[in-house]
C-alpha positions in Angstrom: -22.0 74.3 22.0 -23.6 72.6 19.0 -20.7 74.2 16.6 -18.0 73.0 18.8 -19.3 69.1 18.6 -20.1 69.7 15.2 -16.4 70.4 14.9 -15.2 67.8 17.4 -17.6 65.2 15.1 -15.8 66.1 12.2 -12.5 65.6 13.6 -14.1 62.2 15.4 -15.0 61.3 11.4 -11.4 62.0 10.1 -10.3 59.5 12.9 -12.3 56.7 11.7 -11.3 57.5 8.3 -8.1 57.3 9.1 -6.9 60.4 7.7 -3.8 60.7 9.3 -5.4 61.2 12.8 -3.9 58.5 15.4 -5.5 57.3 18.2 -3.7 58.1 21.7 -5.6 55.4 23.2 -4.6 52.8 21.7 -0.5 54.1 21.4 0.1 56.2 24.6 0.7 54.0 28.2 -0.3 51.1 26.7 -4.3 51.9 26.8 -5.1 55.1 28.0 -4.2 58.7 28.4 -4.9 60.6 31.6 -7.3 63.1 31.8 -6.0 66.7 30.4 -3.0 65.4 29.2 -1.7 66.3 25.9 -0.1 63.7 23.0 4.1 64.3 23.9 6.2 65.9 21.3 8.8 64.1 19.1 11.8 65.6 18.8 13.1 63.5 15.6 14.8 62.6 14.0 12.7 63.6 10.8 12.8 62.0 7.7 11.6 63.8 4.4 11.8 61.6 1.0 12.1 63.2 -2.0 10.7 61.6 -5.0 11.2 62.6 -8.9 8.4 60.5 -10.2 8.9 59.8 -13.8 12.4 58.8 -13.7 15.3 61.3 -13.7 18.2 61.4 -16.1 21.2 60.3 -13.6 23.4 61.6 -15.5 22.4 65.1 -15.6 23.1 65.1 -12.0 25.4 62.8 -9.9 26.3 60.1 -12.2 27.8 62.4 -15.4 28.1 60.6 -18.7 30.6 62.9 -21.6 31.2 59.7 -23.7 29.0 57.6 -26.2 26.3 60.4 -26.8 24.4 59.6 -23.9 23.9 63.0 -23.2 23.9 66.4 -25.6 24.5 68.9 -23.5 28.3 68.9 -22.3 31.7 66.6 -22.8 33.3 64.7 -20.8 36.2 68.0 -20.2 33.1 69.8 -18.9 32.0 67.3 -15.9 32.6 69.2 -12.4 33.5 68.1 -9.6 33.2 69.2 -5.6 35.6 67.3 -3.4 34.3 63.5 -4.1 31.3 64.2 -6.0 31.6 64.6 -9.5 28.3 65.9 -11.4 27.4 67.4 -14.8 27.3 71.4 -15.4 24.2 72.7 -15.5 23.9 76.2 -15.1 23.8 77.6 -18.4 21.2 74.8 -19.4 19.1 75.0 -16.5 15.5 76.8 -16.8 14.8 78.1 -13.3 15.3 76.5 -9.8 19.1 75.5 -9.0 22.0 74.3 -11.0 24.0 71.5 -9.7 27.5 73.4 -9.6 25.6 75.7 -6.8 23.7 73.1 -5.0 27.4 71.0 -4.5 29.5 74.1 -3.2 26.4 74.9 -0.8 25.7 71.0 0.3 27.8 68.3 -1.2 29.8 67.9 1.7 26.9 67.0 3.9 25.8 64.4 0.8 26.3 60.9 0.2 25.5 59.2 -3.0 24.8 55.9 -4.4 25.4 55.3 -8.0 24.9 51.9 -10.1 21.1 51.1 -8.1 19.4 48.1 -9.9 16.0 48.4 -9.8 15.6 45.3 -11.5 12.3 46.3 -13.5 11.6 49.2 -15.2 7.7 49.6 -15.3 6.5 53.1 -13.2 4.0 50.8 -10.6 6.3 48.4 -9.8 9.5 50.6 -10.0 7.5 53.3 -7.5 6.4 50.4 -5.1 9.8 48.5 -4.8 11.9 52.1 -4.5 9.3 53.1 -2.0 9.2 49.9 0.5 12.1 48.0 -0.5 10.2 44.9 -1.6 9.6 44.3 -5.4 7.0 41.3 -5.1 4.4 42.6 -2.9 1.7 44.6 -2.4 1.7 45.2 1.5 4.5 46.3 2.8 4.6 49.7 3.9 7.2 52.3 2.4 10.2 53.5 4.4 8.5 56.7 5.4 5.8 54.9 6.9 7.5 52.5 8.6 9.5 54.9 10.6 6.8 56.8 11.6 4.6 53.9 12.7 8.2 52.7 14.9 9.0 56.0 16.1 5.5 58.2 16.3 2.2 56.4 16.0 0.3 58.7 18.2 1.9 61.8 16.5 -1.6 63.0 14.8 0.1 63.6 11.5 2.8 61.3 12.1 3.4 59.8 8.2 2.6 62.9 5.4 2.7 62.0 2.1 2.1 64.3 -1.0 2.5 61.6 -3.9 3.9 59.4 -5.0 4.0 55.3 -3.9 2.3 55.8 -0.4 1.6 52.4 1.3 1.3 52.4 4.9 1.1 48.3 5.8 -1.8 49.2 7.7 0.4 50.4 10.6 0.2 54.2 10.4 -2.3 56.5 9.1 -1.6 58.1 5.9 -2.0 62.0 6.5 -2.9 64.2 3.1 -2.7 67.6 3.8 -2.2 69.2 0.3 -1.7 73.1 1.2 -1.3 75.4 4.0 -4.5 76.9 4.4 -5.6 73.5 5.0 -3.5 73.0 7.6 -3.8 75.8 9.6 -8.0 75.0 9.6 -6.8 71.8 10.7 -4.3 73.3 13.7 -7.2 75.7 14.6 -10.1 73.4 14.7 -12.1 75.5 17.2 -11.7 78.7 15.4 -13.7 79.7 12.1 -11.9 79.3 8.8 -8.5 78.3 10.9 -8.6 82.2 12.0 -7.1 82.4 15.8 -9.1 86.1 15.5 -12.4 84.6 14.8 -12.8 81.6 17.7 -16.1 79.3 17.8 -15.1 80.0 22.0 -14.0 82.2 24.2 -11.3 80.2 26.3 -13.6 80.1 29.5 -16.5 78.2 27.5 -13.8 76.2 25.7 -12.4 75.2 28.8 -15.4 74.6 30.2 -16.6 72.5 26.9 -13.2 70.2 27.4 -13.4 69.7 31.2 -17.2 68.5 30.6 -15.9 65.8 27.8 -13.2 64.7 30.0 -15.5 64.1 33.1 -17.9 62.0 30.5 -15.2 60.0 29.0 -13.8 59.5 32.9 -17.4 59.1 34.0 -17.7 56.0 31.6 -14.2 54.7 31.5 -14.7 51.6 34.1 -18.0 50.9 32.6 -18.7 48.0 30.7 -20.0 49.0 27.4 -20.4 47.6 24.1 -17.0 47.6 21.8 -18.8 50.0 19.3 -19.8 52.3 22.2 -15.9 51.9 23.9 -14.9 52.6 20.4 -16.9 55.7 19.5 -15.7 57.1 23.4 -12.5 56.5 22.4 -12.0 58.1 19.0 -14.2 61.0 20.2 -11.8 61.3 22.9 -8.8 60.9 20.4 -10.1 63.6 18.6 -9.9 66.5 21.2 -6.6 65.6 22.5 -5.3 65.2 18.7 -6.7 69.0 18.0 -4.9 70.1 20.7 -1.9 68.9 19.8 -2.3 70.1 16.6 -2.8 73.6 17.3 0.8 73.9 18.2 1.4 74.1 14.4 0.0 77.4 14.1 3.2 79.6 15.3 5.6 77.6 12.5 3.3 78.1 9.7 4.3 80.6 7.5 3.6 84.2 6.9 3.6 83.9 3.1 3.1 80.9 0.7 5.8 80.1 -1.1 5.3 79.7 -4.9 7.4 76.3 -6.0 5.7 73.2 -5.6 8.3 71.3 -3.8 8.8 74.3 -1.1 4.6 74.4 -0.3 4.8 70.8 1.1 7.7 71.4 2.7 6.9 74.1 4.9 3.8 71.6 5.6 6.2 69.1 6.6 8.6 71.5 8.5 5.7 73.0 10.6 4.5 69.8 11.5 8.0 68.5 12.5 8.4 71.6 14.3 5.3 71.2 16.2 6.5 67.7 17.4 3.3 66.3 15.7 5.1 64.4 12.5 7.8 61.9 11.7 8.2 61.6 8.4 7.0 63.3 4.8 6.9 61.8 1.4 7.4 65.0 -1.0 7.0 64.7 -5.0 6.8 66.2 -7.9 6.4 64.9 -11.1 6.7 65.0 -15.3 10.3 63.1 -15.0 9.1 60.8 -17.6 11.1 62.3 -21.0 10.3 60.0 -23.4 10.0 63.5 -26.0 13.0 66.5 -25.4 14.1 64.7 -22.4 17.3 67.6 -22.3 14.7 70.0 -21.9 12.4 68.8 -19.9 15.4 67.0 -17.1 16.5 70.7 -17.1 13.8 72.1 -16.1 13.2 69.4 -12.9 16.2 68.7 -11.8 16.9 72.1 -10.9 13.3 72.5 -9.5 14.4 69.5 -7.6 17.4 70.6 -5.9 15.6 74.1 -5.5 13.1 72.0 -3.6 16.1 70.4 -1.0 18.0 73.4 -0.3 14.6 74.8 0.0 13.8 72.5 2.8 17.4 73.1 4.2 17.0 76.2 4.7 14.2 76.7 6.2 14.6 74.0 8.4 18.4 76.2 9.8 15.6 78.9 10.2 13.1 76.8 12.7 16.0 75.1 14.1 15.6 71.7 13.5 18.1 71.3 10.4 20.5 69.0 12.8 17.5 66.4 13.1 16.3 66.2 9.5 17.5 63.1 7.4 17.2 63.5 3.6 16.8 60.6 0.9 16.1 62.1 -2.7 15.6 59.2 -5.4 13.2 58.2 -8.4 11.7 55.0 -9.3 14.2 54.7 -12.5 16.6 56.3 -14.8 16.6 57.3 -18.3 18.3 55.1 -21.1 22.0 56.0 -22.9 20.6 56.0 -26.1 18.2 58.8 -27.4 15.1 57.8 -29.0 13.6 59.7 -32.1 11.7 62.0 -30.5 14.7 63.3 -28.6 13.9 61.9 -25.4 15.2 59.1 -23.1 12.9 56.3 -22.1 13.1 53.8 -19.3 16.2 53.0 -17.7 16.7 50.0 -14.8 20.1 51.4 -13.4 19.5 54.6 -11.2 21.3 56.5 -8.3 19.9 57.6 -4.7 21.3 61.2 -2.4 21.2 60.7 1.4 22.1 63.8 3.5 21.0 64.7 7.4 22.4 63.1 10.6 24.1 59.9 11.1 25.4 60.1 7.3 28.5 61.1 6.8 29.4 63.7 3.3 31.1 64.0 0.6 31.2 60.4 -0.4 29.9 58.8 -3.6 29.8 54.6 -3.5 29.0 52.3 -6.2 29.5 53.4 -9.7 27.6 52.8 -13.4 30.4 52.0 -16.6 30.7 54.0 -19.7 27.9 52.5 -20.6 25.6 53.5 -17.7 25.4 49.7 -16.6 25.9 49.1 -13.2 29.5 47.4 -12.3 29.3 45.1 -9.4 29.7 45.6 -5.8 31.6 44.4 -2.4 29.0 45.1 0.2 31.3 44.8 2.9 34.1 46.5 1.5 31.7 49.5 0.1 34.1 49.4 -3.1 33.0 47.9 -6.9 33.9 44.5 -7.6 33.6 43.5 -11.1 34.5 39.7 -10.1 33.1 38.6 -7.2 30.6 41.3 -6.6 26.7 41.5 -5.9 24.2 44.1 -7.9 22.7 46.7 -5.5 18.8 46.6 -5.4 16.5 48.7 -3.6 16.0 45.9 -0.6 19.5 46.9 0.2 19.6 50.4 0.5 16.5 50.0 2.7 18.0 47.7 5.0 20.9 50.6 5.8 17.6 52.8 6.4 16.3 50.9 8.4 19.8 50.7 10.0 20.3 54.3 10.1 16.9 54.7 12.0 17.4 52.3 14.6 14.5 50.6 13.5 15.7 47.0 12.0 15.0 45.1 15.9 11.0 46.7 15.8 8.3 44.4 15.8 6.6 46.6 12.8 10.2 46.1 10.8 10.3 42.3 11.6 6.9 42.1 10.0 8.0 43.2 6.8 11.7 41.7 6.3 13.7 42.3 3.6 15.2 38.7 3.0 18.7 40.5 3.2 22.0 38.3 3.8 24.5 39.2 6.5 27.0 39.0 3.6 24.8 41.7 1.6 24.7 44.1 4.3 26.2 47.6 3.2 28.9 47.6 5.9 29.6 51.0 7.1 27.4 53.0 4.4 26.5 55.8 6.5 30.1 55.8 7.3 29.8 57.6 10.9 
C-alpha cells in the first residue's frame, strides 16, 4: 500500500506543478467526475508544429532564389518544380535526412505554402514569441499549440506537449515536457516498477481494491464542507488516479524500438499520445538553424533532417491510423539574408515562408510570393493573389487568425481572450481553400 500512495503522491505533485497533468475536476461536467469513470478520449484533430529554431534559409526549400548570388549551390535552370510548388534541388547537396525533390513527389500535393511572411523583427526572442502566438508586443498570450489544446482538450492529461522552442501557455493549459520514451512509458505505467507492465507494484485484485477504497473516500467526503486547501488537495489527489489511468492507454502505441533522429523521438511521443486520445497538440523542434558561418553547409544538413522529421511523422502516423486527423504547420522564427557575409554564412532575415499540410487544407498550392530580391511583394488578402499597388504585408497575426479558423476555435472564450486585432478586410479569404 505505502508504494502505491507514494506513487499516487507523486503523480498528485506533478498536478500541482502543473506538469502537463489536467485536472478532470475542474474540466469534465462542469465540476465533477463520477465515480470510476475514466477522462473520454479525443479523437482530433491533432496538431503538431514543427519549428526550425535558428532561422532557415527559405530559399533552400520552398521559396528558390538562382539570381543575384543569393544562394551558391544551384542556378536558376536547376530550380524544380512539383505541380505548383517550385523548390531548390537538393539531393546531391544534402548530408543525410531527405532531399526536397523526394519529399515534394511523396507530399507536395497534400502541401500548402506561404511565401513573402513578414515577421516584422528579426531578433530570435521576439521572432520565436510572435511566430509562436501570433502577437508581437506581448508577453502572455499563449502560442497556437496551446491554445488549441486548452479549446479542444483541457482534461486530456498531456493535452499541450512541447519539446522547444517558444512554449507559452496563457495560463490556460498545462505545459507537458516529456523529453524521451522511456519517460513516457514510466509515466503510462505509473503503478508498475520502472514503467515495466511485467514488474507491477499490484496485482490487479489489490489494485482494484486500492482504487475502489480512494473512490469511496473522495465520495465519502464529497458533500462535506471542508476547507478550500483540503477540497483542493481531494481533488488533485483524485485528478491524479483518474489521469494515470488514462494514461496507461499509451502503452500499446509506444514503440518497440527508439528511433535514432531527433525530430522522429518526439514524434512517436506525440503520436502515442494522440493515439491514446490523451493529447491535442505537440510543439516539435530542433535546432542550430542560425548560419551566421557556412550557412550552405549547415542549411543542408537541417533542412533535410527537417523534412526527414515530417515524412517521419507521416508515416508513422498511416501506420497507427490517425494520418487523416493530423494537421501539420512547419515554420521558423526567420529567414536568412540574400547577401553572404564573410564568414560564408547568412544572418538574419525578416521575410520568411510557413508549410501547412493535414485536413481542412487543401495541396499543391503556394500563395504569396518574395521578389528577386527576397523582399516580400504585397498582398490581396481577399483575393489570395500579390498586389504590388494596393496590397497589405502578411505578418504572423494573420496566418494565425486562418489557424484559428481552420480549428474552429476563433468563437472560444479562450481565443477571445487573446485577439489578434485582425481587420475583416485582412482576413486570408479562402486560405485553406477547401
Amino acid at each position: 500500500m505505502n508504494d502505491h500512495l507514494e506513487r499516487r503522491r507523486f503523480l498528485k505533485a506533478c498536478v500541482a506543478a502543473g506538469l502537463g497533468f489536467a485536472d478532470p475536476l475542474s474540466h469534465v461536467n462542469g465540476a465533477t467526475v463520477d465515480q470510476g469513470q475514466e477522462l473520454p478520449t479525443y479523437e482530433g484533430p491533432y496538431y503538431i508544429v514543427f519549428n526550425a529554431s535558428g532561422g532557415w534559409d527559405t530559399t533552400y526549400l520552398m521559396d528558390p532564389k538562382g539570381v543575384g548570388g543569393i544562394n551558391r549551390l544551384y542556378q536558376e535552370g536547376e530550380i524544380q518544380s512539383h505541380g505548383q510548388h517550385r523548390f531548390a534541388p537538393t539531393a546531391e547537396s544534402k548530408e543525410g535526412g531527405i532531399s526536397n525533390e523526394d519529399f515534394y513527389k511523396e507530399f507536395g500535393s497534400e502541401l500548402l505554402v506561404f511565401n513573402g511572411l513578414d515577421y516584422s523583427v528579426n531578433n530570435h526572442a521576439p521572432c520565436s514569441r510572435y511566430m509562436a502566438t501570433g502577437k508581437l508586443d506581448s508577453l502572455a498570450y499563449p502560442t497556437f499549440a496551446a491554445l488549441v489544446a486548452a479549446c479542444k482538450g483541457q482534461a486530456c492529461p498531456l493535452s499541450f506537449l512541447t519539446f522547444g522552442n517558444y512554449s507559452a501557455t496563457g495560463n490556460l493549459v498545462a505545459m507537458s515536457r516529456v523529453p524521451y520514451l522511456p519517460s513516457l512509458r514510466r509515466i503510462a505505467n505509473a503503478d508498475s516498477i520502472s514503467g515495466n507492465l511485467q514488474s507491477p507494484y499490484h496485482d490487479d485484485f489489490a489494485l482494484r481494491r486500492i482504487e475502489q477504497a480512494m473512490e469511496q473516500r473522495f465520495a465519502s467526503r464529497a458533500d462535506k464542507p471542508l476547507l478550500p486547501r483540503q477540497r483542493r488537495a481531494d481533488n488533485m489527489l483524485y485528478a491524479a488516479q483518474v489521469n494515470s489511468k488514462a494514461l496507461s492507454r499509451v502503452t500499446p502505441h509506444l514503440p518497440t524500438e527508439i528511433p535514432k533522429q531527433r525530430l522522429a523521438k518526439q514524434a512517436e511521443i506525440a503520436l502515442a499520445s494522440f493515439k491514446a486520445g490523451i493529447c491535442v497538440s505537440a510543439n516539435l523542434s530542433i535546432g542550430q538553424f542560425d548560419s551566421h558561418a557556412n550557412n550552405d553547409r549547415d542549411q543542408m544538413k537541417l533542412i533535410p533532417e527537417l523534412l526527414e522529421g515530417i515524412a517521419y511523422l507521416l508515416r508513422r502516423a498511416e501506420e497507427l491510423q490517425i494520418r487523416e486527423k493530423i494537421v501539420v504547420i512547419a515554420q521558423s522564427e526567420m529567414g536568412r539574408t540574400p547577401a553572404y557575409n564573410s564568414g560564408h554564412g547568412k544572418d538574419h532575415w525578416s521575410i520568411g515562408s510557413m508549410m501547412f499540410l493535414g485536413p481542412g487544407v487543401q495541396g499543391d498550392r503556394v500563395i504569396g510570393r518574395t521578389d528577386e530580391k527576397q523582399f516580400a511583394v504585397p498582398f490581396n488578402a481577399e483575393r489570395l493573389v500579390p498586389d504590388a499597388v494596393g496590397g497589405i504585408r502578411i505578418r504572423p497575426e494573420h496566418l494565425h487568425q486562418s489557424l484559428r479558423e481552420l480549428a474552429g476555435i476563433v468563437d472560444h472564450p479562450h481565443s477571445a481572450a487573446f485577439p489578434l486585432g485582425i481587420k475583416n478586410t485582412e482576413r486570408l479569404i479562402g486560405l485553406w481553400g477547401v
